[in-house]
N, CA, C, O and CB atoms as a CASP TS submission, in Angstrom:
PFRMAT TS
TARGET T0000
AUTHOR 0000-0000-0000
METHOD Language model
MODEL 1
PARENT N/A
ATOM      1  N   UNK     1     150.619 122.932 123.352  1.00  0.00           N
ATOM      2  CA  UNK     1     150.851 123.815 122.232  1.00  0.00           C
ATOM      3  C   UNK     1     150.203 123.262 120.965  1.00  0.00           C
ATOM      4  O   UNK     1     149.336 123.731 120.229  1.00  0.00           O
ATOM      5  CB  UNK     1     152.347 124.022 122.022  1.00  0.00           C
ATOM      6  N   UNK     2     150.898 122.109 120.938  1.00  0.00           N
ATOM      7  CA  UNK     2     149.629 121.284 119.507  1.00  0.00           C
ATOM      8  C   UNK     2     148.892 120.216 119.889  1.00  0.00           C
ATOM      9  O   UNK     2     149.275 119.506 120.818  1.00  0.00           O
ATOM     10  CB  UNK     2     150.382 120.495 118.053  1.00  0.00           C
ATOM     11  N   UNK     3     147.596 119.942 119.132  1.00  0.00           N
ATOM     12  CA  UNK     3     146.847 119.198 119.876  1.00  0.00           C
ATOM     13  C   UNK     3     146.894 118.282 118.851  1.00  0.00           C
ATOM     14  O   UNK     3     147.149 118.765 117.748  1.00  0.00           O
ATOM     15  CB  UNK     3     145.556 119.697 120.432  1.00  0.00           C
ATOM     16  N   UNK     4     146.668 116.757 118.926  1.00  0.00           N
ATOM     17  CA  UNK     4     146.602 116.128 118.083  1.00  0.00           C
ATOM     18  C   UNK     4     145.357 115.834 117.444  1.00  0.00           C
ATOM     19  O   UNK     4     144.329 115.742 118.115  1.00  0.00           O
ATOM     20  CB  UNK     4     147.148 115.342 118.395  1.00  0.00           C
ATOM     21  N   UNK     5     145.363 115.682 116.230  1.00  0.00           N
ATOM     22  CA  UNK     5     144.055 115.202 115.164  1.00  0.00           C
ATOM     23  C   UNK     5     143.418 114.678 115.300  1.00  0.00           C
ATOM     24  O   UNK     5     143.753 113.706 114.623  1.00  0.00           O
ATOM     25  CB  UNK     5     144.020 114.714 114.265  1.00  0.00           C
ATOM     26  N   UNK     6     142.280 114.385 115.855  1.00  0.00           N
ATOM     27  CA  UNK     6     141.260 112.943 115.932  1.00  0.00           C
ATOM     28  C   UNK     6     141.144 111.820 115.290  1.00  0.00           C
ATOM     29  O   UNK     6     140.819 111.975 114.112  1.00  0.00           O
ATOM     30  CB  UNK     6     140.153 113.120 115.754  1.00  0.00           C
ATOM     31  N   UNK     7     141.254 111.007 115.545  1.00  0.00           N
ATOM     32  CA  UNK     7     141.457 109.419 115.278  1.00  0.00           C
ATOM     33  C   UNK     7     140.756 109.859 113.598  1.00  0.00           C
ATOM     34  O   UNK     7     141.349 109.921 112.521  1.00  0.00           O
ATOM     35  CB  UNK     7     140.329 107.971 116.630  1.00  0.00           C
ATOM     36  N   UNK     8     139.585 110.063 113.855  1.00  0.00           N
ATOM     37  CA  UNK     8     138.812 110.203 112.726  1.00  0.00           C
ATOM     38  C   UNK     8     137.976 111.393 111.902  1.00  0.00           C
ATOM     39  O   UNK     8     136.759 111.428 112.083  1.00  0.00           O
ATOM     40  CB  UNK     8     138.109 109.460 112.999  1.00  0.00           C
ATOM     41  N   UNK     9     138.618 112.416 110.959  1.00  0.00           N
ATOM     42  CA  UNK     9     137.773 113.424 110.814  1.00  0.00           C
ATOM     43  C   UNK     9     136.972 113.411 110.825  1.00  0.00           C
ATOM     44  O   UNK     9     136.450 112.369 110.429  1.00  0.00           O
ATOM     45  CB  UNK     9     137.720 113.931 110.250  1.00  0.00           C
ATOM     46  N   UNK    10     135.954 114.694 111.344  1.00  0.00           N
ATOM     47  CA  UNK    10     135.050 115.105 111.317  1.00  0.00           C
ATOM     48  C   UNK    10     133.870 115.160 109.673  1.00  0.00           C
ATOM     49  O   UNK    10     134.172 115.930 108.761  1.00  0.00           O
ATOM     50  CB  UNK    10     135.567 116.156 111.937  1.00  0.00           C
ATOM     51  N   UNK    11     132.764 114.359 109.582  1.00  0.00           N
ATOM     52  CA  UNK    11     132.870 114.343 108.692  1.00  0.00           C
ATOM     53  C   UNK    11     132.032 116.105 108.126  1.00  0.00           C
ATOM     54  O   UNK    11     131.744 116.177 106.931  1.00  0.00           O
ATOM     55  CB  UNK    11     132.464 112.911 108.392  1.00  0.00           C
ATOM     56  N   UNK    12     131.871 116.750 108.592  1.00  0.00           N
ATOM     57  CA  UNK    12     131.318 118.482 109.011  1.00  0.00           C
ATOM     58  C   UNK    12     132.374 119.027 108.036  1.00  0.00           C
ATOM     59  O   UNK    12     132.063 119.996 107.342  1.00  0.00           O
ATOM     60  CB  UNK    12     131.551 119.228 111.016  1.00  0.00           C
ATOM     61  N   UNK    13     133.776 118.403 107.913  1.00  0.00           N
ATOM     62  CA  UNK    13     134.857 119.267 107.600  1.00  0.00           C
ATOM     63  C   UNK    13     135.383 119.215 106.414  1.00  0.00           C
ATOM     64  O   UNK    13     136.332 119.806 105.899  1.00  0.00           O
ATOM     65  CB  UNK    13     135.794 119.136 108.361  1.00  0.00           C
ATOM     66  N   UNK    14     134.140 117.895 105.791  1.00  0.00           N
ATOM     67  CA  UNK    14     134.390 118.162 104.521  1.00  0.00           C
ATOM     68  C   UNK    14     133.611 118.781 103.221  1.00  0.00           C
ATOM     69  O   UNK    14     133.907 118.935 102.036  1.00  0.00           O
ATOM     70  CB  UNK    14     134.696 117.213 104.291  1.00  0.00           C
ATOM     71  N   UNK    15     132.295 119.103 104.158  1.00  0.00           N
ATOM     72  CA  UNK    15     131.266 119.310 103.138  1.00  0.00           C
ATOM     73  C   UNK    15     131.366 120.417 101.921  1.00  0.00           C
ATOM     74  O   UNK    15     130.889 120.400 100.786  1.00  0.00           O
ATOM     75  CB  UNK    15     130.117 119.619 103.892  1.00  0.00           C
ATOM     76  N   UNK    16     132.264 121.490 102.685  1.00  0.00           N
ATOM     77  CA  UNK    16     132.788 122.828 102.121  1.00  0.00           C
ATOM     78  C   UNK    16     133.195 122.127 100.656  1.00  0.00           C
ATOM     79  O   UNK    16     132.548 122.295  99.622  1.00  0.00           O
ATOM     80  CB  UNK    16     134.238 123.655 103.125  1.00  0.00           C
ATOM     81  N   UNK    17     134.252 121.408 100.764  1.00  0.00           N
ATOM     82  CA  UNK    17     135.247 120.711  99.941  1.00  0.00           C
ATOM     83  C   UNK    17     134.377 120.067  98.592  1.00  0.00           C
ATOM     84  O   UNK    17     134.551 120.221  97.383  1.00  0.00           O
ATOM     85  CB  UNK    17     136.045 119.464 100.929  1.00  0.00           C
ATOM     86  N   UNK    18     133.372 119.282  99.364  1.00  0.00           N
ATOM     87  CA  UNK    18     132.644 118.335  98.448  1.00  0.00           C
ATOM     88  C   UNK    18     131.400 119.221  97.722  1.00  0.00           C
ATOM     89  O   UNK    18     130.837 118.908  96.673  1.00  0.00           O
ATOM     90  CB  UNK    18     132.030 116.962  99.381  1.00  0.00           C
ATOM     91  N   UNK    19     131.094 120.520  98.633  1.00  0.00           N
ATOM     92  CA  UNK    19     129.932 121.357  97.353  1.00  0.00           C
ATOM     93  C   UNK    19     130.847 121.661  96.383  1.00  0.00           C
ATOM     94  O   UNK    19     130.631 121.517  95.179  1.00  0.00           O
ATOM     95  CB  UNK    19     129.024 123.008  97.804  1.00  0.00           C
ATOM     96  N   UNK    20     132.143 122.192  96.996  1.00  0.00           N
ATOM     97  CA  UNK    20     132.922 122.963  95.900  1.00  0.00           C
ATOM     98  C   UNK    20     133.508 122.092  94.966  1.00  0.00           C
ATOM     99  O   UNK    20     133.950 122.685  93.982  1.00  0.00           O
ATOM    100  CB  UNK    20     134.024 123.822  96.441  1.00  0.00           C
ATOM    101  N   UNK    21     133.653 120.859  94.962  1.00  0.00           N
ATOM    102  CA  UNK    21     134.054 119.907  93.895  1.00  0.00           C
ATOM    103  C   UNK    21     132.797 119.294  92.999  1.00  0.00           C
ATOM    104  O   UNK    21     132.849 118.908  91.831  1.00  0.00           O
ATOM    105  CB  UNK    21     134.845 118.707  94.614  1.00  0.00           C
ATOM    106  N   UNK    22     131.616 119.319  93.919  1.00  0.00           N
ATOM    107  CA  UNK    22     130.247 119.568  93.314  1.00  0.00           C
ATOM    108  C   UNK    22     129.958 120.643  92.177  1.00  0.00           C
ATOM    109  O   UNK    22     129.593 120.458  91.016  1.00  0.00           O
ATOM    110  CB  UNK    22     129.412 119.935  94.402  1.00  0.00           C
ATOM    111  N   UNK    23     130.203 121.694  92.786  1.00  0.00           N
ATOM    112  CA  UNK    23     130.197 122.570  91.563  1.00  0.00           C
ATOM    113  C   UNK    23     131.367 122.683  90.639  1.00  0.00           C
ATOM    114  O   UNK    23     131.199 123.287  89.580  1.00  0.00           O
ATOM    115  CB  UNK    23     129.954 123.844  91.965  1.00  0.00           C
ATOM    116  N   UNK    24     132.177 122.324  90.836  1.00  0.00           N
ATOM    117  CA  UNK    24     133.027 122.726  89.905  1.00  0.00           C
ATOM    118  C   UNK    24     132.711 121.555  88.785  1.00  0.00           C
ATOM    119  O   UNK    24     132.621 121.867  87.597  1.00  0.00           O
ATOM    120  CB  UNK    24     134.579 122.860  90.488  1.00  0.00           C
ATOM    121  N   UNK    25     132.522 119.991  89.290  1.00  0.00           N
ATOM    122  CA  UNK    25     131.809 119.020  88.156  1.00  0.00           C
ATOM    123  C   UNK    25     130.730 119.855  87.229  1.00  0.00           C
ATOM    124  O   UNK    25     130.911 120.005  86.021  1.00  0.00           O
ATOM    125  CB  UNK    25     130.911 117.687  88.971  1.00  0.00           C
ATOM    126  N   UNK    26     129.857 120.258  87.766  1.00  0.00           N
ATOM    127  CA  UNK    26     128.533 121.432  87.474  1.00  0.00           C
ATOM    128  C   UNK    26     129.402 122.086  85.912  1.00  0.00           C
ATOM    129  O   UNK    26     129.503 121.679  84.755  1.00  0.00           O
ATOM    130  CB  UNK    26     128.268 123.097  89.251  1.00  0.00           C
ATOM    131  N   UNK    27     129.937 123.372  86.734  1.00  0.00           N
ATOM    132  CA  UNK    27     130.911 124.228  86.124  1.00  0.00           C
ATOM    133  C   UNK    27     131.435 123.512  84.349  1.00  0.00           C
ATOM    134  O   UNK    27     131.144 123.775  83.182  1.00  0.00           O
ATOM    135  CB  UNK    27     132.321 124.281  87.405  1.00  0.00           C
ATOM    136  N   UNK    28     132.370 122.473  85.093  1.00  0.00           N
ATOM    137  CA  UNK    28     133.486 122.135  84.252  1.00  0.00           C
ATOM    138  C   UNK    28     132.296 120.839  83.208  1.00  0.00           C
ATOM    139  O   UNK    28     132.780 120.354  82.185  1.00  0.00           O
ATOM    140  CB  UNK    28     135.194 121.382  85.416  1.00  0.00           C
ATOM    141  N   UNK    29     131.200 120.537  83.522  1.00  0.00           N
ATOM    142  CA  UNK    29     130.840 119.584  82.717  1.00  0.00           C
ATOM    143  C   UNK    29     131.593 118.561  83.309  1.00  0.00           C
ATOM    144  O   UNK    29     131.893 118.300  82.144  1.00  0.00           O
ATOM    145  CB  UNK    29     131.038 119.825  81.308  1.00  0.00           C
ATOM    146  N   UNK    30     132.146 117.790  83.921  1.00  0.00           N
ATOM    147  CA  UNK    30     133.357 116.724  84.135  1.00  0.00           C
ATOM    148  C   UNK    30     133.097 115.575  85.190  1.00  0.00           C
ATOM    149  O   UNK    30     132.310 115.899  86.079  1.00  0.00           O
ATOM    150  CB  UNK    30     134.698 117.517  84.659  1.00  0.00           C
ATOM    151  N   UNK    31     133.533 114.488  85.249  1.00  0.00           N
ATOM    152  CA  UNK    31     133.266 113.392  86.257  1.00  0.00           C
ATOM    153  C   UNK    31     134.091 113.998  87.610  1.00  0.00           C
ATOM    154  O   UNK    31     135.197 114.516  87.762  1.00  0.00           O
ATOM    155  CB  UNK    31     133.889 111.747  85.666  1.00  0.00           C
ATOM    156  N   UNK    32     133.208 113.731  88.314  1.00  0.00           N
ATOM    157  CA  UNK    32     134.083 114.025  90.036  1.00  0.00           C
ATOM    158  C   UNK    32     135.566 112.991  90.032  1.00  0.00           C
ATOM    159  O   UNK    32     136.145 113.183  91.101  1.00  0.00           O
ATOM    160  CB  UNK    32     132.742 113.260  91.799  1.00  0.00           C
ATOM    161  N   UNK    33     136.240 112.094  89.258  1.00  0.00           N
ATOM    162  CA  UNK    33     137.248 111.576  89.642  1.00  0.00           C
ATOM    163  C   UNK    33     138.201 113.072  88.433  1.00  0.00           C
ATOM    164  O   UNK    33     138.990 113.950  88.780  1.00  0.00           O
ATOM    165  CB  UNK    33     137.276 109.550  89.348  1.00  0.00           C
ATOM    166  N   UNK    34     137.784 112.831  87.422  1.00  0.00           N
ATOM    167  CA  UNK    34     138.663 114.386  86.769  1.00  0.00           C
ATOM    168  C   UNK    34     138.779 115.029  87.529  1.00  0.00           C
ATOM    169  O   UNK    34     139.916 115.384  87.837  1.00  0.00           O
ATOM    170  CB  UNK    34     138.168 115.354  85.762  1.00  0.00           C
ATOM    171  N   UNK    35     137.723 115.477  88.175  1.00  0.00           N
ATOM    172  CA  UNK    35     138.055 117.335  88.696  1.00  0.00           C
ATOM    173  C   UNK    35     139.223 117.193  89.638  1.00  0.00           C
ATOM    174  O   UNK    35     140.290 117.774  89.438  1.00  0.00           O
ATOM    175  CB  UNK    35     136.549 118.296  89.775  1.00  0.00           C
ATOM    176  N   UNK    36     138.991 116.393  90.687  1.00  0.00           N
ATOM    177  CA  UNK    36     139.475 115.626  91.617  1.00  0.00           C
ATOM    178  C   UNK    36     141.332 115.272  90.905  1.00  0.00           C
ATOM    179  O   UNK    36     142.312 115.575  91.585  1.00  0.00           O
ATOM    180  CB  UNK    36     138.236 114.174  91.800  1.00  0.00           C
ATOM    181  N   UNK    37     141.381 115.047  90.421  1.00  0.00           N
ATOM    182  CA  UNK    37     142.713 114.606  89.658  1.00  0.00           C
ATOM    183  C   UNK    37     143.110 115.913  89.011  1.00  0.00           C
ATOM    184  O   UNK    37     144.324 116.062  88.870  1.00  0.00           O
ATOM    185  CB  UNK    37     142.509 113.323  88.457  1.00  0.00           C
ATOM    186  N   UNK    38     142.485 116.692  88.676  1.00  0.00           N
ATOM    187  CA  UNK    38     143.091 118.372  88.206  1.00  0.00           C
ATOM    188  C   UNK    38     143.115 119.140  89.333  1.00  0.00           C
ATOM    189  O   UNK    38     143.796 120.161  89.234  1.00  0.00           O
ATOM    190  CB  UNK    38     142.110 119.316  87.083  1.00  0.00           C
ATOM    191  N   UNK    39     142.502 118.920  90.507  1.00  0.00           N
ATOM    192  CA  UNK    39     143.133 119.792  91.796  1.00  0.00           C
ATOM    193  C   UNK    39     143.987 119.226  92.295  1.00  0.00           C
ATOM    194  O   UNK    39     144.622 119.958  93.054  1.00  0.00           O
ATOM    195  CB  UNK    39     142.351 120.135  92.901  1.00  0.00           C
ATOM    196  N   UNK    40     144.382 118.116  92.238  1.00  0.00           N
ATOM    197  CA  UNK    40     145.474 117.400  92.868  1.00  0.00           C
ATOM    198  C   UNK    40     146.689 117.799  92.095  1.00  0.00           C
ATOM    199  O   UNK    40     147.617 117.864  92.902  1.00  0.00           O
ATOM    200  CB  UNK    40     145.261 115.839  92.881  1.00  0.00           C
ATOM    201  N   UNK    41     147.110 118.105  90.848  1.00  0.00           N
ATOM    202  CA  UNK    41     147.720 118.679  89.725  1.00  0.00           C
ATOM    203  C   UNK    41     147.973 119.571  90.009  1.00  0.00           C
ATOM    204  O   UNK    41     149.135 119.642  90.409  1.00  0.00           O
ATOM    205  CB  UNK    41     147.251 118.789  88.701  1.00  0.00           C
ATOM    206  N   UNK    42     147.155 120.886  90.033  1.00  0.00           N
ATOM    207  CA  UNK    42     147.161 122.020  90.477  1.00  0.00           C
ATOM    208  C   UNK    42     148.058 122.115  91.785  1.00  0.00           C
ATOM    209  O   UNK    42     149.132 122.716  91.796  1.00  0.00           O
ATOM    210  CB  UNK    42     145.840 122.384  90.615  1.00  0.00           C
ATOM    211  N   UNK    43     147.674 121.655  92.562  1.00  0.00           N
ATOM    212  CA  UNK    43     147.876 121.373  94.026  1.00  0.00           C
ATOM    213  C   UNK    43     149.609 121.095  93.738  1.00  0.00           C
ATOM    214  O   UNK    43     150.484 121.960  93.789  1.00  0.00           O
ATOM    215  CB  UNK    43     146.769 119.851  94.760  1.00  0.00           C
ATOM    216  N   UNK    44     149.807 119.528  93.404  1.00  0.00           N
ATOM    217  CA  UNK    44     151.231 119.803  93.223  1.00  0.00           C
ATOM    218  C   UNK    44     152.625 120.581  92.809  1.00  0.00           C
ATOM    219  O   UNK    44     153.734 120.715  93.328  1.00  0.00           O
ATOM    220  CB  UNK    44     151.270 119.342  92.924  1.00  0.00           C
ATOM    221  N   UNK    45     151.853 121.109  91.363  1.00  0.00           N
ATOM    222  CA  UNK    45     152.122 122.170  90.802  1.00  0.00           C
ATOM    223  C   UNK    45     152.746 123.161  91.847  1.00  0.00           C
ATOM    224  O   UNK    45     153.932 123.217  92.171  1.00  0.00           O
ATOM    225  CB  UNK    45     150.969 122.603  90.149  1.00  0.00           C
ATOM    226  N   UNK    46     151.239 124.284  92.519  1.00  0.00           N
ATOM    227  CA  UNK    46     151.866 124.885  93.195  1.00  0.00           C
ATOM    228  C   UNK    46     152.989 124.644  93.976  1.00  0.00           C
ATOM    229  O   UNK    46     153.821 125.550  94.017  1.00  0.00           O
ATOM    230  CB  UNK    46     151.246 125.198  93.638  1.00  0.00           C
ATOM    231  N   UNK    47     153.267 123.321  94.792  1.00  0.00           N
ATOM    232  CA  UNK    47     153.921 123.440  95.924  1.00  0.00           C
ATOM    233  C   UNK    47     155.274 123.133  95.262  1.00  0.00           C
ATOM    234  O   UNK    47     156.318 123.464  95.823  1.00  0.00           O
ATOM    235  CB  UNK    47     153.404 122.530  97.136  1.00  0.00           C
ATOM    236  N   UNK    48     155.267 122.457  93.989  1.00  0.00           N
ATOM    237  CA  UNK    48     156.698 122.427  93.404  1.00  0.00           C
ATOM    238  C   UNK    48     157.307 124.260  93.093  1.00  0.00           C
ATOM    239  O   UNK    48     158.486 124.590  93.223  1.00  0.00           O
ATOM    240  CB  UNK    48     156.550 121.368  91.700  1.00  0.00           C
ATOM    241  N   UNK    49     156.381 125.043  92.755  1.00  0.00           N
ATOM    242  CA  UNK    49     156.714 126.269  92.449  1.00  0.00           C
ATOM    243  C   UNK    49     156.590 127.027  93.859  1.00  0.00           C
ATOM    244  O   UNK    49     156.475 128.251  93.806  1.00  0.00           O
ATOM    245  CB  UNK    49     155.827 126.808  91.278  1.00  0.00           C
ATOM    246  N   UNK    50     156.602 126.522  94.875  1.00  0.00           N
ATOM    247  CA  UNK    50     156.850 127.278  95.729  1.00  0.00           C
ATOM    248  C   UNK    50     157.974 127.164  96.319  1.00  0.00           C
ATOM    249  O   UNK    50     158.536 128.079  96.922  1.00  0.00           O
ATOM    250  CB  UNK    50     156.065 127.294  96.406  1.00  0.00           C
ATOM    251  N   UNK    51     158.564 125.541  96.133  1.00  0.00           N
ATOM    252  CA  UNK    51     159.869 125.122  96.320  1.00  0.00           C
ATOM    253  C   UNK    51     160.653 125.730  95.526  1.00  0.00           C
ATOM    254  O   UNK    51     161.320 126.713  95.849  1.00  0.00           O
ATOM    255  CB  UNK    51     160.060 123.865  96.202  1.00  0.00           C
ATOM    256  N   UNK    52     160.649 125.467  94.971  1.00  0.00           N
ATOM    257  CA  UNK    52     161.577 126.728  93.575  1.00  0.00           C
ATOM    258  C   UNK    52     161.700 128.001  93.720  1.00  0.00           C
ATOM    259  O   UNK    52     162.696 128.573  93.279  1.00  0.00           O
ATOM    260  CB  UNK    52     160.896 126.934  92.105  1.00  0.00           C
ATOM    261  N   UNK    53     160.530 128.787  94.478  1.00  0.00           N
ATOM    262  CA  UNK    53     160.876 130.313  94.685  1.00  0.00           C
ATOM    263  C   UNK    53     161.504 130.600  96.076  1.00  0.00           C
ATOM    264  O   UNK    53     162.059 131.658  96.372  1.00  0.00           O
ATOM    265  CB  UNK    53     159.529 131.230  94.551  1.00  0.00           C
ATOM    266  N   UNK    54     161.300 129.192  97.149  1.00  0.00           N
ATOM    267  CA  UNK    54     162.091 129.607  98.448  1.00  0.00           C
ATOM    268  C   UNK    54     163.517 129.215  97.912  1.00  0.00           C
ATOM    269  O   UNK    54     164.435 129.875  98.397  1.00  0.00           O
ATOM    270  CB  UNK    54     161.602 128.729 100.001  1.00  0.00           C
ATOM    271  N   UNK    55     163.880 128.177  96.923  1.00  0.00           N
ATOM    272  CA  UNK    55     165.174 127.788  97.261  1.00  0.00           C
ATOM    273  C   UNK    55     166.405 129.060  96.169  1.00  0.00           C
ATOM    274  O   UNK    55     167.597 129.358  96.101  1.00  0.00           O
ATOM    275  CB  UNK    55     165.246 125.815  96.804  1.00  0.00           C
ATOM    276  N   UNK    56     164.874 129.472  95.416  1.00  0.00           N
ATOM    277  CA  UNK    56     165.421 130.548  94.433  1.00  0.00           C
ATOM    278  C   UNK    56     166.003 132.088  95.225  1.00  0.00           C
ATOM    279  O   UNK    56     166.828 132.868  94.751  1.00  0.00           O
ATOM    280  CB  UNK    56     164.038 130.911  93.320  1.00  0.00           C
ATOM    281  N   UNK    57     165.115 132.232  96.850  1.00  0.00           N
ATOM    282  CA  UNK    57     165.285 133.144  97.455  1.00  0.00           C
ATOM    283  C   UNK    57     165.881 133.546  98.368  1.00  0.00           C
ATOM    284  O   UNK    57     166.062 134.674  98.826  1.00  0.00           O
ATOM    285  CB  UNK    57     164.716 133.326  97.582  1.00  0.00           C
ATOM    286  N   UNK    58     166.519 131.580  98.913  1.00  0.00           N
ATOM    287  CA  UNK    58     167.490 131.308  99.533  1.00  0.00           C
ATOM    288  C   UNK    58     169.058 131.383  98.261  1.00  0.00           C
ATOM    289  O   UNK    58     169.960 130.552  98.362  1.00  0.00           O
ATOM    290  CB  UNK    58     167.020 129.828 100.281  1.00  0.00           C
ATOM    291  N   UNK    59     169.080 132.269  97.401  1.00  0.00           N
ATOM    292  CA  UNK    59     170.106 131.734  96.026  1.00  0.00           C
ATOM    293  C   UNK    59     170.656 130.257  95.960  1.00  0.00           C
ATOM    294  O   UNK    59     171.849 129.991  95.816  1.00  0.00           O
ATOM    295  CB  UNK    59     171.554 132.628  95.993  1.00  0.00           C
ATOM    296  N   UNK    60     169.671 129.354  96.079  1.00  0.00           N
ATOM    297  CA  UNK    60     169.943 128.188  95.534  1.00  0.00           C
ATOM    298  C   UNK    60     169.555 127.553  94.359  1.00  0.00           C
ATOM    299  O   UNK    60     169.480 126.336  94.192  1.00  0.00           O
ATOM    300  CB  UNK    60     169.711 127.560  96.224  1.00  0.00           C
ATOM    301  N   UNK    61     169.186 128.887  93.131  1.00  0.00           N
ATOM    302  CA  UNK    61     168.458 128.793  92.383  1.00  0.00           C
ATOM    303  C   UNK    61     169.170 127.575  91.224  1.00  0.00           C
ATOM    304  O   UNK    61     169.889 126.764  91.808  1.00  0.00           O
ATOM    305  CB  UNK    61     168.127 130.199  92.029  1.00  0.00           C
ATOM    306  N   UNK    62     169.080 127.408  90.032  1.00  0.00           N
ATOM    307  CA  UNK    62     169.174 126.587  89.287  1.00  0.00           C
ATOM    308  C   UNK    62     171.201 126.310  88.592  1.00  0.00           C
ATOM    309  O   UNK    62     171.898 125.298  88.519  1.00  0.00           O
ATOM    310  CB  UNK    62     167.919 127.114  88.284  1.00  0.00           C
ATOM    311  N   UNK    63     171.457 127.775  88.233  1.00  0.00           N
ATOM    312  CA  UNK    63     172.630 128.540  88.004  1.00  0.00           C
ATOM    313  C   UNK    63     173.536 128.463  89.182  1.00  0.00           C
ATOM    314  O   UNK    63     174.684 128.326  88.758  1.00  0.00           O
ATOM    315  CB  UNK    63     172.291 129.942  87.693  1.00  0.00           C
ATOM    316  N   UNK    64     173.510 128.491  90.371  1.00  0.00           N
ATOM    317  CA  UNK    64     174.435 128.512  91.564  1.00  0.00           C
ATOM    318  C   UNK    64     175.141 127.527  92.169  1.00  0.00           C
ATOM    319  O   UNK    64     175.844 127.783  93.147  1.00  0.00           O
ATOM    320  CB  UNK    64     173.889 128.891  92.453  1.00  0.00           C
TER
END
């Protein structure tokens, strides 16, 4: 049913990742460790606000 991960990614699987952090340096004017540190931000961000809207939807919101 699940297969496990390969010892070692593929390195094919990241190139997507690395034009698009490529351009966004481009884009944003910015050093690849910034950009890199504002998607990781972002990134957390979301998943804290996603915790918050399941536990908000389970009524375990803040008030309860």
């Amino acid at each position: 049913m699940f297969a496990l991960p390969p010892n070692e990614p593929d390195v094919g699987d990241r190139e997507p990742l690395d034009a698009g952090i490529d351009g966004l340096c481009e884009i944003l004017d910015a050093d690849r460790e910034a950009v890199i540190e504002s998607l990781a931000d972002i990134i957390r961000r979301r998943a804290a606000f996603e915790e918050a809207r399941r536990q908000f939807e389970k009524g375990g919101g803040r008030d309860a």
